[in-house]
Steps between C-alpha positions, in 0.01 A plus 500: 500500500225267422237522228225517716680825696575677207106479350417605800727783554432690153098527620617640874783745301265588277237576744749574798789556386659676818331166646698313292807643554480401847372128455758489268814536767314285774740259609250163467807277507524554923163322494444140589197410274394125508234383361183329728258259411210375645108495327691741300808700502650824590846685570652498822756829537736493811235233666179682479263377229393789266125333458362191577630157410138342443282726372678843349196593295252443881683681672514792299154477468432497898752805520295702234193461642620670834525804270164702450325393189405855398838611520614686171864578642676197731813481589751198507818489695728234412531344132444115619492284121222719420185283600341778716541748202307286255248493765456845514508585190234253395253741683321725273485788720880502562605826332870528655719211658797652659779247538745602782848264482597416858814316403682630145733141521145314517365599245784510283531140592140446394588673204695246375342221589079576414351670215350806667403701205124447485471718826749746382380589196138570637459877472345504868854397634708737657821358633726683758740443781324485823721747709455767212237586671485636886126321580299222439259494263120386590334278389826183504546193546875442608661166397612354825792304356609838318455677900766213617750581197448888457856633425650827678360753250169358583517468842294838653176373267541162591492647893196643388313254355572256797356741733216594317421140438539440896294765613211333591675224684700711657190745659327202631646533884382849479092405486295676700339223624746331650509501872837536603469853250161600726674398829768736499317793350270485775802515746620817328180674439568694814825587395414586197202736668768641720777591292535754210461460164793477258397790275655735794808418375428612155666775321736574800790423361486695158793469259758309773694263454354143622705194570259185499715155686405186423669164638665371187874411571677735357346760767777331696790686254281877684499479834796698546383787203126532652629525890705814331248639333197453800732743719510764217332808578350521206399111391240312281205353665652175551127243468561103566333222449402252832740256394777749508415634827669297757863459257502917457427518889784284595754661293424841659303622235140668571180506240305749473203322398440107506246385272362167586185313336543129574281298720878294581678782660515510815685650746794258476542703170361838677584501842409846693826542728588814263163621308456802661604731237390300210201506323319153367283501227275173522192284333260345711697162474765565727551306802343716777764410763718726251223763539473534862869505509605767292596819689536739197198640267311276322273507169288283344476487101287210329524343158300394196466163646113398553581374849524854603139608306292521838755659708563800248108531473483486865830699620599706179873532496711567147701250330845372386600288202590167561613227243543173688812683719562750768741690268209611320316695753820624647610636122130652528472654793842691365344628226205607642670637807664731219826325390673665199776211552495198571760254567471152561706305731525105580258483190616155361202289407770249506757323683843657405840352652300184574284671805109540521513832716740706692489494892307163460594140531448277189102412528421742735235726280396212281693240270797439526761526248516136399146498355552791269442358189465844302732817342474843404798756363678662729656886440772288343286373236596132673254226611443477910304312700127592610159333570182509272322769731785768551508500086147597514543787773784635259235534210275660722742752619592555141171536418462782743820662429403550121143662653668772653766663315510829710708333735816367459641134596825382561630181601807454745647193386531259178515210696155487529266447199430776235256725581384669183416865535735531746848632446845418725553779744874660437563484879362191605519248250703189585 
């Protein structure tokens, strides 16, 4: 143990000491630290610089002044060599710095290596593991090489904050004035005129049982357990999303409701041949080939979004939730329809057994597997594959899950990722 770590250590145990006692067991020695000069110097762990290599004092500087200035309480996530902490707490008005460790091993390794007491010691400090708490923390800056290295413990705040920090980029093929947006809106307003408005469907399915289908791959392990249960007598509402459509049809398997918000779909993922008896539930986006072809009911339901602010002034119709996925309004419309249960099937957010979705080929909704560059935990507590956005649809759906605890969640498989505030449903769970 080196001199540096153990001065170090007796402030955070005397401060922390259940802190401590966890930076004191992190195994530092799996890291590959180098050191990396340039202008300056920094530490490199596992390839990803921790600061800059030119300017460490700069760029801290830069990073606090993205913060408000009038802030009293900020939050940091990630320890870095403590540059952006010295920042912050060189502001007069700073009354409470919370410190939020993204990586335990990190900043044990820093530990050892930089005298870090001057920021530790400062009564406005608090220090704490980021993943002891459930949500992100306003305002924060997030250290991005700290979002690269977060550990497992971390990994649901470090989802967060990458979304958060995304949002904005993420919105900006949903403006208004875009003309592709205006185009098709105009080609549905009829439709939308026409057919009747999703709140019909609320409340008339109070205290059932609701299965909501997705397309992750393990729906593919179900087929055969929800074509028993649709010829039940006595069934849950089986709701899917557009995606899932076409793979539940071909196995024999018929929705009740499809939900479907994407201006993408079309009927290659909807075709008619069998809609008579099922209900959609659509947003003005939808191709309108998939409109005029649909045989069964159909309802229209809007969102938050801005590009639908003139047509629910002009055609009032209620909404459903959405949070960057189709999974969110069909998880919605459950719960408003009445849902007491809910279980969640083909609800992945990542690519388990090496496969983006089931009854798709490799690429056919979107990247394929080869560029996932990403992870989340699955139900095994084990790393799998996923892209950037699905992680952000999974904090969303978390997010909604923990804003309605009247109704309870299961998931039906732990090959997928986690899904906090759900639990693994005794039957169904593979």
């Amino acid at each position: 143990m080196s001199e540096l770590f153990e001065r170090n250590g007796e402030l955070i145990q005397q401060r922390w000491p259940k802190v401590w006692h966890r930076l004191s067991v992190e195994d530092s020695a799996a890291l590959q630290a180098d050191l990396v000069e340039g202008l300056g110097s920094t530490l490199s762990v596992n390839g990803i610089q921790l600061t800059s290599r030119h300017d460490r004092t700069r760029e801290a500087a830069l990073q606090a002044d993205s913060l408000p200035v009038d802030s009293q309480v900020v939050h940091v996530y990630g320890t870095g060599l403590g540059d952006l902490q010295a920042q912050l707490l060189a502001r007069a008005g700073v009354e409470r710095l919370y410190v939020h460790i993204l990586n335990g091993a990190v900043f044990a390794l820093v530990l050892q290596m930089l005298d870090q007491q001057s920021w530790l010691s400062d009564p406005r400090v608090e220090l704490l593991y980021a993943g002891d708490r459930v949500e992100i923390q306003l305002p924060y800056f997030a250290l991005p090489s700290e979002l690269v290295l977060a550990d497992d413990y971390n990994a649901k705040i470090r989802d967060r904050l990458i979304s958060e920090t995304h949002l904005t980029f993420n919105n900006r093929e949903f403006d208004p004035a875009n003309p592709e947006i205006a185009e098709r809106l105009q080609a549905c307003v009829e439709r939308v005129r026409a057919d009747a408005d999703v709140a019909e469907l609320f409340a008339t399915c109070s205290g059932t049982e609701v299965f909501v289908i997705g397309t992750g791959p393990s729906l593919e392990q179900h087929f055969d357990t929800l074509r028993a249960v649709r010829e039940r007598t006595q069934r849950p509402l089986l709701i899917c999303v557009d995606t899932a459509y076409r793979p539940l049809i071909e196995q024999g398997i018929t929705p009740d409701v499809v939900v479907t918000i994407d201006q993408r779909i079309s009927t290659r993922h909807l075709p008619s041949d069998a809609s008579g008896e099922i209900t959609l539930v659509y947003m003005p986006m939808v191709d309108p080939a998939v409109l005029e072809g649909w045989q069964g009911p159909r309802y229209v339901a809007y969102s938050a979004s801005p590009i639908y602010r003139e047509l629910r002034e002009a055609l009032p119709k209620a909404q459903l939730y959405v949070g960057g996925s189709v999974i969110h309004p069909a998880v919605d419309l459950a719960v408003k329809m009445g849902a007491s249960q809910i279980t969640l099937f083909g609800a992945d957010f990542a690519f388990p057994n090496d496969k983006t979705h089931a009854g798709w080929n490799d690429g056919d909704l979107g990247p394929q597997l080869g560029a996932a560059r990403h992870w989340v935990l699955d139900g095994h507590g084990q790393r799998v594959k996923t892209q950037l956005n699905f992680r952000s649809y999974l904090c969303e759906l978390e997010r909604y899950i923990a804003g309605h605890p009247q109704v309870g969640f299961h998931n039906s498989s732990r090959a997928g990722a986690m899904i906090v505030g759900t639990t693994f449903h005794p039957e169904f769970t593979r």
